[in-house]
N, C-alpha and C positions, 0 to 999 in steps of 0.2 A: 421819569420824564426826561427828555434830549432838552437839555442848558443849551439855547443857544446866547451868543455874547455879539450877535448883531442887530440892529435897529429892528433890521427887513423879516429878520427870523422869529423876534419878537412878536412883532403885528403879526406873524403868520401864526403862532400858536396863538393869542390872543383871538383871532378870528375862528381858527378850528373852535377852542374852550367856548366861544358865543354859539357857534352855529351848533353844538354839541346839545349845550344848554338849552338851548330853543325845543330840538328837536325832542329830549327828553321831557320837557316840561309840556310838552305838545302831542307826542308822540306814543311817552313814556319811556322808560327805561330799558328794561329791557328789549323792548320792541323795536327798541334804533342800533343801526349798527355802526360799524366806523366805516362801514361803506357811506351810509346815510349822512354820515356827518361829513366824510371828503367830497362829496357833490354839493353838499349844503355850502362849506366852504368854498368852494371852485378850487377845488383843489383833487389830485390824484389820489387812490388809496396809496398808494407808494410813499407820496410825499406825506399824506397823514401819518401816516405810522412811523415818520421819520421823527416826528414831532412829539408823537405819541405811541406807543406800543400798543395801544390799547384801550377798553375804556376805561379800564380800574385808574390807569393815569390822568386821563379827562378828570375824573373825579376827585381823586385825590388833586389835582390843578382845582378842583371847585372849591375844594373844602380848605386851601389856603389863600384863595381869592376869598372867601367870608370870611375866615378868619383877619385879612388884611383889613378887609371894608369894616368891620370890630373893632379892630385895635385904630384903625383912623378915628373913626366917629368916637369913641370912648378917649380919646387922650385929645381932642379938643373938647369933648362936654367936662372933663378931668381939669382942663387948663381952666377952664371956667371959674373956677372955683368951688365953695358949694359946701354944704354939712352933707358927712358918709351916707345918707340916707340920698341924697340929691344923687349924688354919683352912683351909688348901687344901681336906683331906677335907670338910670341914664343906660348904664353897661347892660344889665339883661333886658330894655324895652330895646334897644338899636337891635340887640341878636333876632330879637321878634320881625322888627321890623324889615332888616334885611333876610329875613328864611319866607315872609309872609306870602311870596308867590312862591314857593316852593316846597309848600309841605307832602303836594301827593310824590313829589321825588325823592326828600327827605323819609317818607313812611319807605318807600322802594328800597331804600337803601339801610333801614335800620334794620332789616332780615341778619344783613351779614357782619351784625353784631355781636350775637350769639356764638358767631365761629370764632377765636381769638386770635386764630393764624390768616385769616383773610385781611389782606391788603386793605378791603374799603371799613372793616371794625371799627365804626366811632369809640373802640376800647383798646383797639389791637397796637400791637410793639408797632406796625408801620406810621402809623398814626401819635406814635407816643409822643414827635417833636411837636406837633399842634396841640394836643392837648395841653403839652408843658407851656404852650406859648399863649394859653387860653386862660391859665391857671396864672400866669402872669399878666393879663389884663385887670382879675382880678387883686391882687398884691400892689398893683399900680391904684387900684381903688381905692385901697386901706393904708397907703402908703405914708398919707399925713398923720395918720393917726397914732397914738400911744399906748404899743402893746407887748407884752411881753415875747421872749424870744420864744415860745412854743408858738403863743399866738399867731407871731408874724405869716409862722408855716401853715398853721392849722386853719386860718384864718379863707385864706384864699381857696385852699383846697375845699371848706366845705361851700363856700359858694360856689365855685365851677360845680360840684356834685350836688348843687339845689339849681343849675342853671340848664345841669343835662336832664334833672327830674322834670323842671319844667318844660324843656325841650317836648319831649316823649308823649303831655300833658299838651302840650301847641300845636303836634299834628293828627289829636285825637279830639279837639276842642271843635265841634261845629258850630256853635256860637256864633252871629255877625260878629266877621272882624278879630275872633278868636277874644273876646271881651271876655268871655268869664277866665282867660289865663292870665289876661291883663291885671285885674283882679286880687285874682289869685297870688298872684307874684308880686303886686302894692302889701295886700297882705302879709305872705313871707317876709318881705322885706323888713318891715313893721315889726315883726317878728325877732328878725335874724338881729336888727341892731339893738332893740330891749335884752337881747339874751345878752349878746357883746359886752354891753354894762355889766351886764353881773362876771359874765366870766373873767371880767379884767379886776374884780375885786380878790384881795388876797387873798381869800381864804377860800376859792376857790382855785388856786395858783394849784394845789397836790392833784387834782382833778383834771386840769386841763395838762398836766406833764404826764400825766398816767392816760389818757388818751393820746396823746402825740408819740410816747412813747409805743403804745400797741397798734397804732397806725404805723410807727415806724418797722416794726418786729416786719409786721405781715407785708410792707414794701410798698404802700401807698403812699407815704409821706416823701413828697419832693421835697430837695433843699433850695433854697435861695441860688445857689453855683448851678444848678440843674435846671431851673427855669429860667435863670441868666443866660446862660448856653445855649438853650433853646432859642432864646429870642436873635441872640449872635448868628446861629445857624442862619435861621429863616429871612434877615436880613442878608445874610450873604448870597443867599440864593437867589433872592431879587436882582440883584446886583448885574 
């Protein structure tokens, strides 16, 4: 996506990104084009594409506009205070709640998942600073808490990978309101910090290194310098 570094250039992609939005969530996805969206905007195909190359970049522009609007709302329900159990709810009900008009374009877009080289892969390397910076909202959750150094790592990474299960579980829920993933995920939660307790006890200590470490071998385990960096990136690029 074209960094612009002027006021007038900002609101300009900030309007493409809504009229984009509108049109796919209205539209659909695949069935809007960036023609579609440079009329929507009043704007030229020429000058969109100056903006934008394309819609993989709309997109990828979405999916760090929700990741922003996450990391706002979770680090003021975070300042709040609160027992770990407060804050977990807090961080994956806000993800619900900002996807909640967007799940038939979230299923549109979970296709190109499965490819690992596609640009829009909620798994894939283009995508890998957002996740890192997802996985650091969580670490910001756990972050009063008292846990060992495996922990610290192991910690965040499996809630991000119980917040994309539930994801997956939120745009297949037809339930009003998606309540039974609501649920479901009070549940988990319920869950995840009962287990915490025990994992943080000694003698479970050989068990939680020998996971981190085979999380590490196979290259899933982020370090703490690598979802720092992440976050530095993504900041900078606001900028």
């Amino acid at each position: 996506m074209f960094k612009t570094k002027t006021a007038k250039g900002a609101g300009t992609q900030a309007r493409i990104l809504d009229a984009a939005l509108r049109l796919f969530r209205t539209n659909g996805f695949e069935q809007t084009t960036v023609r579609d969206i440079a009329e929507a905007a009043g704007l030229s195909l020429g000058a969109a594409y100056h903006y934008f190359p394309g819609k993989d970049a709309i997109v990828l522009a979405y999916y760090a506009q929700v990741h922003d609007e996450h990391a706002r709302r979770t680090t003021a329900a975070f300042g709040a205070g609160g027992r770990l159990r407060e804050r977990l709810g807090a961080a994956f009900h806000a993800k619900f709640d900002i996807l909640a008009d967007d799940r038939p374009l979230m299923g549109a877009l979970l296709r190109y998942t499965g490819d690992p080289t596609h640009p829009l892969s909620f798994l894939g390397p283009r995508t890998r600073g957002l996740q890192l910076c997802s996985i650091g909202v969580f670490a910001e959750a756990v972050a009063a808490e008292r846990l060992s150094a495996d922990l610290r790592v192991l910690t965040p990474l499996t809630l991000w990978a119980l917040h994309m299960g539930l994801l997956l579980y939120f745009l297949y829920d037809d339930s009003p309101h998606q309540k039974r993933t609501r649920r479901l995920t009070d549940g988990a939660l319920d869950l995840f910090v009962r287990a915490l307790t025990l994992a943080r006890l000694p003698l479970l200590r050989p068990v939680t290194r020998s996971v981190a470490r085979l999380l590490d071998e196979a290259g899933l385990l982020p370090d703490e310098a690598g979802i720092e960096q992440a976050r530095i990136d993504a900041m900078a690029e606001e900028e």
